[in-house]
mmCIF file of the N, C-alpha and C atoms, coordinates in Angstrom:
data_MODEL
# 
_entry.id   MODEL 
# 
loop_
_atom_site.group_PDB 
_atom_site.id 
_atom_site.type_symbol 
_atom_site.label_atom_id 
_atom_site.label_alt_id 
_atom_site.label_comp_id 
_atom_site.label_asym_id 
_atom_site.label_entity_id 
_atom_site.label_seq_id 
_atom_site.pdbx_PDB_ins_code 
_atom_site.Cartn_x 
_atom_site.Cartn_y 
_atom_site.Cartn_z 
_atom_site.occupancy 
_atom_site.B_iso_or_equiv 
_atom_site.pdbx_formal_charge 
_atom_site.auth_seq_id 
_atom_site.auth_comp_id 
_atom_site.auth_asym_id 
_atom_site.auth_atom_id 
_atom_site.pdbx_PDB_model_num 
ATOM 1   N N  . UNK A 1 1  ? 0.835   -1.167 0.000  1.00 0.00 ? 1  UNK A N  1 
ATOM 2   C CA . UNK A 1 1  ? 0.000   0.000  0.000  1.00 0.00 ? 1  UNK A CA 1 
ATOM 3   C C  . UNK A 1 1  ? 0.887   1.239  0.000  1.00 0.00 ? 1  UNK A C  1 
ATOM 4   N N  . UNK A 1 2  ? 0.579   2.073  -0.900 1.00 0.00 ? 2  UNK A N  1 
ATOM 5   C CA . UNK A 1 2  ? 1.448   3.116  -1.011 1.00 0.00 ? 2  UNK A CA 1 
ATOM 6   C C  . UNK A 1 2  ? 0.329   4.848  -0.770 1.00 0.00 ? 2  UNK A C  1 
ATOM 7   N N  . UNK A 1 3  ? 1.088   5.402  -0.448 1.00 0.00 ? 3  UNK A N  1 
ATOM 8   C CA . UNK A 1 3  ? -0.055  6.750  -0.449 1.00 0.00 ? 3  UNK A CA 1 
ATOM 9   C C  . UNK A 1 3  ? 1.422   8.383  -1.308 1.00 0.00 ? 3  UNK A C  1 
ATOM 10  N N  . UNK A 1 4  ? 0.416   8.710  -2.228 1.00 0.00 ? 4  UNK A N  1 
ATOM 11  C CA . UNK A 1 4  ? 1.270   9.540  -2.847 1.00 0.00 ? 4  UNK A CA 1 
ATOM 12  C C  . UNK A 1 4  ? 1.570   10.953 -2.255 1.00 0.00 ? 4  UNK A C  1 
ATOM 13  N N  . UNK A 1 5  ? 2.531   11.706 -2.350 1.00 0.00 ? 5  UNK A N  1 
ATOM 14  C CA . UNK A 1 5  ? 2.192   12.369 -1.333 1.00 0.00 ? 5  UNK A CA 1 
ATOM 15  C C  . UNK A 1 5  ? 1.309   13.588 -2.010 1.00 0.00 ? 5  UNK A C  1 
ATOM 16  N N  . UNK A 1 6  ? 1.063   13.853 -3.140 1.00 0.00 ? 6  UNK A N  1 
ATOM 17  C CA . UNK A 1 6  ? -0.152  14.945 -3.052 1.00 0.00 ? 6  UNK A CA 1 
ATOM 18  C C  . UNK A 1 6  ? -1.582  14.662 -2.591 1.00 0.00 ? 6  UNK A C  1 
ATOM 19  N N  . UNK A 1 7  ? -1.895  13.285 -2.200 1.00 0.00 ? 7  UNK A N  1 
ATOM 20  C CA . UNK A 1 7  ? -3.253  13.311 -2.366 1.00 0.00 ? 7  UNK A CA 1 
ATOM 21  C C  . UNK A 1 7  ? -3.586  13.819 -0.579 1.00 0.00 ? 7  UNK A C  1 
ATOM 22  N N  . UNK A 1 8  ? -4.893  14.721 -0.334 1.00 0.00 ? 8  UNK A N  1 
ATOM 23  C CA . UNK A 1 8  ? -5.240  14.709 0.944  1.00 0.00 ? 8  UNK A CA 1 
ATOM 24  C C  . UNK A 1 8  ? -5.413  14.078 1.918  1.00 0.00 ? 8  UNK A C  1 
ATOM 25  N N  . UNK A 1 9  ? -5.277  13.737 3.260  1.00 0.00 ? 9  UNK A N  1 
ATOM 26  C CA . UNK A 1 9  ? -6.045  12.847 4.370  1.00 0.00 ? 9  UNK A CA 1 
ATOM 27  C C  . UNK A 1 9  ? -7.168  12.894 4.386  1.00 0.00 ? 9  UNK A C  1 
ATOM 28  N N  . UNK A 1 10 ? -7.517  11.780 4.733  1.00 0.00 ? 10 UNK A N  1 
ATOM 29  C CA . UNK A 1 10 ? -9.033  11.333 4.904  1.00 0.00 ? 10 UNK A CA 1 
ATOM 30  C C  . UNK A 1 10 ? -8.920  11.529 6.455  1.00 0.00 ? 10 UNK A C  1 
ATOM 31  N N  . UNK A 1 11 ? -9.808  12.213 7.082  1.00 0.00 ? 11 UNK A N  1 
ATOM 32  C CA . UNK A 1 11 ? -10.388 12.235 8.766  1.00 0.00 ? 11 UNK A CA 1 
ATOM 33  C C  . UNK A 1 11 ? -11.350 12.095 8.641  1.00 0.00 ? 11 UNK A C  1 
ATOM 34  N N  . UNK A 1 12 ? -11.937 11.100 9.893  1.00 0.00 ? 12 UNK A N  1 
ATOM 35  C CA . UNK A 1 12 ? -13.166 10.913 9.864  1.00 0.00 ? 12 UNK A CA 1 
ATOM 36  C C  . UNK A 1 12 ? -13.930 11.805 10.731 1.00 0.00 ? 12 UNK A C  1 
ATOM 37  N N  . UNK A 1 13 ? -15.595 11.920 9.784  1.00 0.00 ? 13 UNK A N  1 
ATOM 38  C CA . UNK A 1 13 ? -16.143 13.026 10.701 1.00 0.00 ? 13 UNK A CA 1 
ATOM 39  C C  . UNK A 1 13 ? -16.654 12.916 11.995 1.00 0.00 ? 13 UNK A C  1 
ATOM 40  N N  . UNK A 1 14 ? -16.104 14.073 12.619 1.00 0.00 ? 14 UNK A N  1 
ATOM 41  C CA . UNK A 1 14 ? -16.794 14.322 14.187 1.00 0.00 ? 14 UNK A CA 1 
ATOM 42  C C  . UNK A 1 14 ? -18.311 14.909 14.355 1.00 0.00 ? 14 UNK A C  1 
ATOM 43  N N  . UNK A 1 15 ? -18.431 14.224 15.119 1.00 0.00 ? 15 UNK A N  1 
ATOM 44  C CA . UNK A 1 15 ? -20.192 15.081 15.734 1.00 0.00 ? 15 UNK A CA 1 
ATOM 45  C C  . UNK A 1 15 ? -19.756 15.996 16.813 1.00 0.00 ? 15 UNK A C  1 
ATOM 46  N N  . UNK A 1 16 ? -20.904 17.275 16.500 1.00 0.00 ? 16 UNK A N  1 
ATOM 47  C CA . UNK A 1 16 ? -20.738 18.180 17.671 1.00 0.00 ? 16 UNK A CA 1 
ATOM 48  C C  . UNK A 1 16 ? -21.380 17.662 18.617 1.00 0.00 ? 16 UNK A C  1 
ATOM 49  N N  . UNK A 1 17 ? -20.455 18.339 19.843 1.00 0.00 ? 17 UNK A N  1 
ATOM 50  C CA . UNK A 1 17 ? -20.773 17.836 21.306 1.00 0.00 ? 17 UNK A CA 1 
ATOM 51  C C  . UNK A 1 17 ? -21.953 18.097 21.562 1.00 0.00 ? 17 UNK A C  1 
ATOM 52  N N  . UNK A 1 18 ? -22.963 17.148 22.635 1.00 0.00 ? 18 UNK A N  1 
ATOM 53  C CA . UNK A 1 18 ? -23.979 17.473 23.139 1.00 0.00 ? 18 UNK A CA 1 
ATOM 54  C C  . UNK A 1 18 ? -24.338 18.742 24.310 1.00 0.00 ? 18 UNK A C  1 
ATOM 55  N N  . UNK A 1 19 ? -24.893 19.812 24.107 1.00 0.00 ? 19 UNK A N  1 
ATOM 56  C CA . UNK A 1 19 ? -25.196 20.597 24.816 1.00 0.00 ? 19 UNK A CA 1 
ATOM 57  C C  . UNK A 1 19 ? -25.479 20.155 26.297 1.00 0.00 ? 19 UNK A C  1 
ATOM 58  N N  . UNK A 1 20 ? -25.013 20.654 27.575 1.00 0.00 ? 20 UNK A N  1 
ATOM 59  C CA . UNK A 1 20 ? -25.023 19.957 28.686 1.00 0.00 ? 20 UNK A CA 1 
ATOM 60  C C  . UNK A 1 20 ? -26.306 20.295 28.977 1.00 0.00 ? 20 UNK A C  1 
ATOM 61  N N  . UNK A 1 21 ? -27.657 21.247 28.561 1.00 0.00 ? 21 UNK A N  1 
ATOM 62  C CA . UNK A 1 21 ? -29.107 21.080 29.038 1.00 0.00 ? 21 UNK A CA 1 
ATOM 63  C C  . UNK A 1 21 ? -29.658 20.005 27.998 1.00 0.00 ? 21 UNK A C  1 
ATOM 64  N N  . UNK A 1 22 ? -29.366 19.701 27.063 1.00 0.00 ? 22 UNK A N  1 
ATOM 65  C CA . UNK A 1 22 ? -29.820 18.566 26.345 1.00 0.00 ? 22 UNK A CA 1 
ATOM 66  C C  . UNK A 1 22 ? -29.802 17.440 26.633 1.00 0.00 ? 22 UNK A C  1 
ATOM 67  N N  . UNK A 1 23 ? -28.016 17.221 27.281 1.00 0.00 ? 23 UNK A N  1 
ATOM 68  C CA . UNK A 1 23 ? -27.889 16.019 28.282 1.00 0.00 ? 23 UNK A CA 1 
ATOM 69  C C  . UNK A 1 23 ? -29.146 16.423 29.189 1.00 0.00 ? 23 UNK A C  1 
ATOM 70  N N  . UNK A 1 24 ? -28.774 16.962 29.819 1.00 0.00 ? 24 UNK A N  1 
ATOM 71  C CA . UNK A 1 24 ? -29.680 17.290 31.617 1.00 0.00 ? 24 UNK A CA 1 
ATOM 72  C C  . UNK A 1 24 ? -31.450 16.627 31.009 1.00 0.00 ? 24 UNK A C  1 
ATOM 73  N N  . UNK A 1 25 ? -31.626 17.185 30.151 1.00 0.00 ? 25 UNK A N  1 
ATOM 74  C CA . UNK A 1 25 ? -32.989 17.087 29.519 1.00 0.00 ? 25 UNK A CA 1 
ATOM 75  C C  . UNK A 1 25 ? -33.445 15.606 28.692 1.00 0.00 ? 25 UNK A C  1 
ATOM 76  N N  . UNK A 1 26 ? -32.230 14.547 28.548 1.00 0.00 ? 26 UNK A N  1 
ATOM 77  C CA . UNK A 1 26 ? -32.260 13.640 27.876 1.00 0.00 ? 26 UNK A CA 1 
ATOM 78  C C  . UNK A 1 26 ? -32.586 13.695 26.380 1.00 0.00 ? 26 UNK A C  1 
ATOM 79  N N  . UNK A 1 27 ? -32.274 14.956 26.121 1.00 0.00 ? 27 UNK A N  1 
ATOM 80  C CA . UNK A 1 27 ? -32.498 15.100 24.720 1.00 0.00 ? 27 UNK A CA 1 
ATOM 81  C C  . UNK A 1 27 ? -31.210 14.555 23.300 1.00 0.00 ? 27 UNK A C  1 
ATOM 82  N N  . UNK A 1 28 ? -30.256 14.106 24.177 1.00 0.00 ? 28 UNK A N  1 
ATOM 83  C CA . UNK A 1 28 ? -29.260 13.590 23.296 1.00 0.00 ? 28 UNK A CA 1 
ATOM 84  C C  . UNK A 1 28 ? -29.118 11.752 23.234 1.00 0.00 ? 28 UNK A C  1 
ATOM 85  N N  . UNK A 1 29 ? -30.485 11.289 23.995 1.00 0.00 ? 29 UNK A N  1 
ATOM 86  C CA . UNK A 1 29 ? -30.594 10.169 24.069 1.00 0.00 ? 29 UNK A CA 1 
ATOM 87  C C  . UNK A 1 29 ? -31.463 9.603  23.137 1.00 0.00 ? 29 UNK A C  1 
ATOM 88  N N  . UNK A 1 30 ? -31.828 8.071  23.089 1.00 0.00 ? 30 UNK A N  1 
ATOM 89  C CA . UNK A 1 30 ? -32.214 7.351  22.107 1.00 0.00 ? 30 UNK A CA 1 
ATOM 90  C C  . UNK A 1 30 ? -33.440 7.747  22.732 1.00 0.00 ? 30 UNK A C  1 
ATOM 91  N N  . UNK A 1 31 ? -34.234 7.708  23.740 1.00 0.00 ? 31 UNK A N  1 
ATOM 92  C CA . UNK A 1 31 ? -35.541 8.215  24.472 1.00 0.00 ? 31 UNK A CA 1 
ATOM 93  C C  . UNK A 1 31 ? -35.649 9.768  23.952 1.00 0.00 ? 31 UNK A C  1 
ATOM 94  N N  . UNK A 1 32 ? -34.626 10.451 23.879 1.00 0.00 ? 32 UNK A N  1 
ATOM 95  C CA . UNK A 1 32 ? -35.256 12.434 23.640 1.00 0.00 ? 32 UNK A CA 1 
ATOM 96  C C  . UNK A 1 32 ? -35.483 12.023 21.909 1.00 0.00 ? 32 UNK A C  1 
ATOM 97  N N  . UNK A 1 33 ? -34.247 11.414 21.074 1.00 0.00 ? 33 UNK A N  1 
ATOM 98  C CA . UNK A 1 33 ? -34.847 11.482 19.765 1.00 0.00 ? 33 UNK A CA 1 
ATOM 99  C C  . UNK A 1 33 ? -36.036 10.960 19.162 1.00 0.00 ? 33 UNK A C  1 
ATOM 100 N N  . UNK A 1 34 ? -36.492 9.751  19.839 1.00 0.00 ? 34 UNK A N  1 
ATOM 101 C CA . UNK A 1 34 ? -37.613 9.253  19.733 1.00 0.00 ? 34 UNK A CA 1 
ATOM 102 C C  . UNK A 1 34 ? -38.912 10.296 19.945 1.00 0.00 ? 34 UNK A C  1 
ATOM 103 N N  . UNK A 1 35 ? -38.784 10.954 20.846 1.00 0.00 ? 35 UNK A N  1 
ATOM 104 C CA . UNK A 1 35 ? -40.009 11.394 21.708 1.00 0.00 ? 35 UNK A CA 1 
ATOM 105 C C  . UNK A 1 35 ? -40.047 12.946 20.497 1.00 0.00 ? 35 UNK A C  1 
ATOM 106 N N  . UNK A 1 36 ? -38.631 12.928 20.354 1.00 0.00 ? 36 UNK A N  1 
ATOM 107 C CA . UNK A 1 36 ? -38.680 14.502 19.122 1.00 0.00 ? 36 UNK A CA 1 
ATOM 108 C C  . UNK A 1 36 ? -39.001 14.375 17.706 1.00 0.00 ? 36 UNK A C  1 
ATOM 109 N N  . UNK A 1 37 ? -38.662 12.946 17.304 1.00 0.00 ? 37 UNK A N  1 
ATOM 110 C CA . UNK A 1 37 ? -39.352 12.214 16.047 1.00 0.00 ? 37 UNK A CA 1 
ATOM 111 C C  . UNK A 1 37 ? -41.326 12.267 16.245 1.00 0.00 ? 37 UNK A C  1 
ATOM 112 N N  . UNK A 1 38 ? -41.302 11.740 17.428 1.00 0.00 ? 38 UNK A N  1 
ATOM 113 C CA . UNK A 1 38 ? -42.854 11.482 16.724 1.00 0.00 ? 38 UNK A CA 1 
ATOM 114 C C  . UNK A 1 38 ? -43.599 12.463 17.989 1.00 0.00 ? 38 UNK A C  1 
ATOM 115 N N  . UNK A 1 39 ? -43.617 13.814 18.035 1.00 0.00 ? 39 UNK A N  1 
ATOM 116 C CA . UNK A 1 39 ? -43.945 14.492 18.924 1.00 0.00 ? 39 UNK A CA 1 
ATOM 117 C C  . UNK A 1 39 ? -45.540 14.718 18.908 1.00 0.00 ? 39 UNK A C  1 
ATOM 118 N N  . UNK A 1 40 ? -46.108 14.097 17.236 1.00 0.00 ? 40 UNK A N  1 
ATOM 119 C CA . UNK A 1 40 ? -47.497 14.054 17.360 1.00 0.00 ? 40 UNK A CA 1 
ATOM 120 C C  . UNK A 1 40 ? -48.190 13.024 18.020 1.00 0.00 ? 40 UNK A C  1 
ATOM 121 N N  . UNK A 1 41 ? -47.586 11.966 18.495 1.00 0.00 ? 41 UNK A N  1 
ATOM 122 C CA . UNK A 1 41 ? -48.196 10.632 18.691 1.00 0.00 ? 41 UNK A CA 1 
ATOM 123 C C  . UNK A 1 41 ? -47.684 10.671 20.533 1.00 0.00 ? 41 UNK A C  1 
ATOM 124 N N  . UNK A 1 42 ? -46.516 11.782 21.012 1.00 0.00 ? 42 UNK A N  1 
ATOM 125 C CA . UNK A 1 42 ? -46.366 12.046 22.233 1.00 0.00 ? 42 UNK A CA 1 
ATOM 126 C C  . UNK A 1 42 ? -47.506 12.732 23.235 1.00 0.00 ? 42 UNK A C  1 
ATOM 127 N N  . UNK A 1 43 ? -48.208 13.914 21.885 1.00 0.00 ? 43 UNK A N  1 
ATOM 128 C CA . UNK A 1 43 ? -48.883 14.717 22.095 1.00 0.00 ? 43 UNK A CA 1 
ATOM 129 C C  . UNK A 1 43 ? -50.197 13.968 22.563 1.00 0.00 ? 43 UNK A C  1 
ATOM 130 N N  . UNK A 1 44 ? -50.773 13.107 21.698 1.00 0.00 ? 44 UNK A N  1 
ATOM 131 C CA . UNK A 1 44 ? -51.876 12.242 21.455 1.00 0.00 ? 44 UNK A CA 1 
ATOM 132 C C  . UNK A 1 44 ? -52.104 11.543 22.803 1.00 0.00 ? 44 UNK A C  1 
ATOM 133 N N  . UNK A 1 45 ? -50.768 10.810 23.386 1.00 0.00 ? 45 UNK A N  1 
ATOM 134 C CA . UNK A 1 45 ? -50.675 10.121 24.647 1.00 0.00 ? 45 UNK A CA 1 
ATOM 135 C C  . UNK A 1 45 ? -51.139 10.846 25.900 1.00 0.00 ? 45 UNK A C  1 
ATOM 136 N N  . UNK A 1 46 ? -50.541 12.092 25.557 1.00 0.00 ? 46 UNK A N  1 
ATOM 137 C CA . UNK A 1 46 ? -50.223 12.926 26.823 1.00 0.00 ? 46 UNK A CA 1 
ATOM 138 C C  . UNK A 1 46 ? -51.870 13.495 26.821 1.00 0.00 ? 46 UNK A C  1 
ATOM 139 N N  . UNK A 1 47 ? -52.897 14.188 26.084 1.00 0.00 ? 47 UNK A N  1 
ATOM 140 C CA . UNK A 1 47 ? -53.826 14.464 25.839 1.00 0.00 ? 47 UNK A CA 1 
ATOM 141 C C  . UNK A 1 47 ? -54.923 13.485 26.566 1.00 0.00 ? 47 UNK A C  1 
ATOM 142 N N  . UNK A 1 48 ? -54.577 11.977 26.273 1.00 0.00 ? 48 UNK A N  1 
ATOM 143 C CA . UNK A 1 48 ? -55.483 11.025 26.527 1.00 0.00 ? 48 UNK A CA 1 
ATOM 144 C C  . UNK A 1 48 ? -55.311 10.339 28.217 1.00 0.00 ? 48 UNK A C  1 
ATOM 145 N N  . UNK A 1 49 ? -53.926 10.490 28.552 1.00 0.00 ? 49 UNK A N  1 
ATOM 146 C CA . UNK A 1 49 ? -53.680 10.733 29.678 1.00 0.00 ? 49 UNK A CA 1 
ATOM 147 C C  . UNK A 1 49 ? -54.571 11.380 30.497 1.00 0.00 ? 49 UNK A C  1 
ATOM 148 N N  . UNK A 1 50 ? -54.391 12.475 30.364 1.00 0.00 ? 50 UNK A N  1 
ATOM 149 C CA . UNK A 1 50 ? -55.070 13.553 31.141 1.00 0.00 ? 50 UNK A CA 1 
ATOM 150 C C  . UNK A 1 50 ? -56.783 13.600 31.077 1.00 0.00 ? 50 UNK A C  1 
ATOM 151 N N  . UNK A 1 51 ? -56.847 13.009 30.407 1.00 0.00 ? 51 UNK A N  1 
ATOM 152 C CA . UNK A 1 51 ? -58.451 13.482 29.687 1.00 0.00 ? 51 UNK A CA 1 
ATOM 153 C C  . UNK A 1 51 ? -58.984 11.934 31.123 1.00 0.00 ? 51 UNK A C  1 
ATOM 154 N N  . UNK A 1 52 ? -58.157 10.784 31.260 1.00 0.00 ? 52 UNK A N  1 
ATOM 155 C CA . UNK A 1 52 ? -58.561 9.780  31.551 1.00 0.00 ? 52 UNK A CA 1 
ATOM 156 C C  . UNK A 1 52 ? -58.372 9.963  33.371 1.00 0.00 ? 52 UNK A C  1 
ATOM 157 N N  . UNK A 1 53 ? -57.356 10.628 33.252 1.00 0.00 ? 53 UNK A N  1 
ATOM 158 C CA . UNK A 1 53 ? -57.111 11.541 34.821 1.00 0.00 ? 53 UNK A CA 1 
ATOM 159 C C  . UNK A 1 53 ? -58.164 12.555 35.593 1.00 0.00 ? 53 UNK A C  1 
ATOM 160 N N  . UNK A 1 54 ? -59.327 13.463 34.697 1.00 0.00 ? 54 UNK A N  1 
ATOM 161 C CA . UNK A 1 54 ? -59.759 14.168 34.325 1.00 0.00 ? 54 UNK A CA 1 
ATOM 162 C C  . UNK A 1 54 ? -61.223 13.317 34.942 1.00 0.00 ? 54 UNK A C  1 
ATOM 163 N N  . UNK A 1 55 ? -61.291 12.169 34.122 1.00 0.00 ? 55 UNK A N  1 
ATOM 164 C CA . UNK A 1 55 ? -62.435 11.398 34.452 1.00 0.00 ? 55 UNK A CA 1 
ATOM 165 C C  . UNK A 1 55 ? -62.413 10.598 35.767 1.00 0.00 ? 55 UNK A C  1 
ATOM 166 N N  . UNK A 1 56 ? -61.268 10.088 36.176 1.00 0.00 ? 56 UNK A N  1 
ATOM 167 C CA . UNK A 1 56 ? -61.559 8.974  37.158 1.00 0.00 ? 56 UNK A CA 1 
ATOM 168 C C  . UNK A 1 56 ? -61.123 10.510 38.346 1.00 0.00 ? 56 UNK A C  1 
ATOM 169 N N  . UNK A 1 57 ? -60.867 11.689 38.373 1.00 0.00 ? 57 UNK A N  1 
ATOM 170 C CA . UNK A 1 57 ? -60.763 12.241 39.798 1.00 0.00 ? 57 UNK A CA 1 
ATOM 171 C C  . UNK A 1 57 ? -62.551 12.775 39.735 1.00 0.00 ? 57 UNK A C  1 
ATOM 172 N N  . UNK A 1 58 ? -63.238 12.909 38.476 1.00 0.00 ? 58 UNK A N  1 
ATOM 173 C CA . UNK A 1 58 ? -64.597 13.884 38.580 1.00 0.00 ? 58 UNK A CA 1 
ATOM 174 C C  . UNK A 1 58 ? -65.405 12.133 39.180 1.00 0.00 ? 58 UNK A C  1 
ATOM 175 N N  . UNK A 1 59 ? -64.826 11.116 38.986 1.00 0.00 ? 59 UNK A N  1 
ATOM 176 C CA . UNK A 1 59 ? -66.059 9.890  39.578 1.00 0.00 ? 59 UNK A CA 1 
ATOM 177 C C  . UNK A 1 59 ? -65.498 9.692  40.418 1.00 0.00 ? 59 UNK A C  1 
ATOM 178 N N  . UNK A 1 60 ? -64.635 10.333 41.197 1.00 0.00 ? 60 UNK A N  1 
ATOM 179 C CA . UNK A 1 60 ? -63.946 9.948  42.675 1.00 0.00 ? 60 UNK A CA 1 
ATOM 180 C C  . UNK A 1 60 ? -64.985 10.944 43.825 1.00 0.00 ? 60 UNK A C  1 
ATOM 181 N N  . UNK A 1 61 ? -64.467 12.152 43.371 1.00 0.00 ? 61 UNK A N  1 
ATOM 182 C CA . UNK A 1 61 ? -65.110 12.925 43.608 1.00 0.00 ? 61 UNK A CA 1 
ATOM 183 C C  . UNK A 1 61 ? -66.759 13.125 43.618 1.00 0.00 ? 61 UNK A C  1 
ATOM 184 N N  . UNK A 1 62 ? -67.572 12.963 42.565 1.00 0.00 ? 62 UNK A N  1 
ATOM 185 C CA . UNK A 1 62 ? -68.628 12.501 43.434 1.00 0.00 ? 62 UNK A CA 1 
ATOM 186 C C  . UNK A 1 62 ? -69.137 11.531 43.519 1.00 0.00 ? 62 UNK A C  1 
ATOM 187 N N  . UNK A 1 63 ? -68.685 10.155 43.600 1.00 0.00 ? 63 UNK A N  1 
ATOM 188 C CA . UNK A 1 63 ? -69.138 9.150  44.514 1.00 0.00 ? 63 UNK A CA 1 
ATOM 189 C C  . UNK A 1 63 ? -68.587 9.414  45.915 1.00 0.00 ? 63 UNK A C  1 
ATOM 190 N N  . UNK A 1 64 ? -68.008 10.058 46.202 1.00 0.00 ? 64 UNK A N  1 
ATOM 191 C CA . UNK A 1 64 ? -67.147 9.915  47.944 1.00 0.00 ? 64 UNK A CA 1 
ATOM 192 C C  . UNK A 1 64 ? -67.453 11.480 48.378 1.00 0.00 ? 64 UNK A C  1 
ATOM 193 N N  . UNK A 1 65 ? -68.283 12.047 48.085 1.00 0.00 ? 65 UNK A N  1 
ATOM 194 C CA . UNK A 1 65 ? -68.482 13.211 47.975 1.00 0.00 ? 65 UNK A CA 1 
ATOM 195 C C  . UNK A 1 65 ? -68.591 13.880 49.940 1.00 0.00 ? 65 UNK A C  1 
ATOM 196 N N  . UNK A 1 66 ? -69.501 12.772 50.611 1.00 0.00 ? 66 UNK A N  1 
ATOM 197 C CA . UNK A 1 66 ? -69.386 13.054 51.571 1.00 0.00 ? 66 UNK A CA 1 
ATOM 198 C C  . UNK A 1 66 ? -68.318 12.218 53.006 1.00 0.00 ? 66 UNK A C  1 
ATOM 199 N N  . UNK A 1 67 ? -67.933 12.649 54.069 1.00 0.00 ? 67 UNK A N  1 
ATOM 200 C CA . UNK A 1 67 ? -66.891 12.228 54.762 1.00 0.00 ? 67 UNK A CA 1 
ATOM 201 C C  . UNK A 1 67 ? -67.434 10.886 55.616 1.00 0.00 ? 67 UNK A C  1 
ATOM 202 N N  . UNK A 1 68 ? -68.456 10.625 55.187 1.00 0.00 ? 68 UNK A N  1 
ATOM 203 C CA . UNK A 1 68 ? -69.106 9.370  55.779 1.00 0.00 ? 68 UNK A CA 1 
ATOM 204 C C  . UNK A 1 68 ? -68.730 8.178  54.745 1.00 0.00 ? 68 UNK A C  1 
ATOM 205 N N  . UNK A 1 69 ? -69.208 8.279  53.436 1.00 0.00 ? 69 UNK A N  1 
ATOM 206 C CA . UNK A 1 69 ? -68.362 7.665  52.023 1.00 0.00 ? 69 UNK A CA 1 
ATOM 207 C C  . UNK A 1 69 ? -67.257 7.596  52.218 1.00 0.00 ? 69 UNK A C  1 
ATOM 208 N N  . UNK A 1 70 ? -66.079 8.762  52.604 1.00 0.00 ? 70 UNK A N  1 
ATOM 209 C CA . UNK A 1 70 ? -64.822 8.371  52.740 1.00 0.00 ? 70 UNK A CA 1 
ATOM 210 C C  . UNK A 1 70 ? -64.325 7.462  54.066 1.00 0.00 ? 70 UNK A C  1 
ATOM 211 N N  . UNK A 1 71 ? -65.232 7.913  54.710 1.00 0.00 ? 71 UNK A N  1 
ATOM 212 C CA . UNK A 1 71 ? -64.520 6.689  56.013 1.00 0.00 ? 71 UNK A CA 1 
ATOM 213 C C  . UNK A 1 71 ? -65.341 5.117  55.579 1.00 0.00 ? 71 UNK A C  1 
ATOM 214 N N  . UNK A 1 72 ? -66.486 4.937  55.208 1.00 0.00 ? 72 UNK A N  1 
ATOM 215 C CA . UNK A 1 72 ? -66.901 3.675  55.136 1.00 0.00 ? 72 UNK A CA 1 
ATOM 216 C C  . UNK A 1 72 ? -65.629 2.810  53.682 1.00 0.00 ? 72 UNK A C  1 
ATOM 217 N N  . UNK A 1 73 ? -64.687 3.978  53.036 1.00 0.00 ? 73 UNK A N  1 
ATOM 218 C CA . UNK A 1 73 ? -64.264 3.409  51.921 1.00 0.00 ? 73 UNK A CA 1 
ATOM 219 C C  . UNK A 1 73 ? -62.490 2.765  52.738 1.00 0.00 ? 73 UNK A C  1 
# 
């Protein structure tokens, strides 16, 4: 193997460093790119979440409405 000497070096490319709130934030992980890829289907979760949170505190609330309900529970 010979290398001539005009031709250039080959270096291989570097990635820029991860921002240390990106670390902090897990955004330079296989979990932050995922969640930044499909941020509509994050959105969707998080929406249905809440909506289901939303429901079981309004049937908590009034079935146990009074402090006699909460102690017999």
């Amino acid at each position: 193997m010979t290398v001539s000497a005009g031709s250039p070096r080959r270096v291989a490319a570097t990635f820029p460093p991860i921002p240390l709130r990106s670390r902090l934030y897990g955004l330079g992980s296989i979990y932050g790119k995922t969640i930044r890829d499909s941020r509509l289907a994050f959105i969707i979760v998080a929406g249905l979440l809440a909506g289901v949170m939303l429901v079981v505190s309004a049937g908590i609330t009034t079935e146990f409405s009074t402090q006699a309900a909460r102690d017999e529970l």
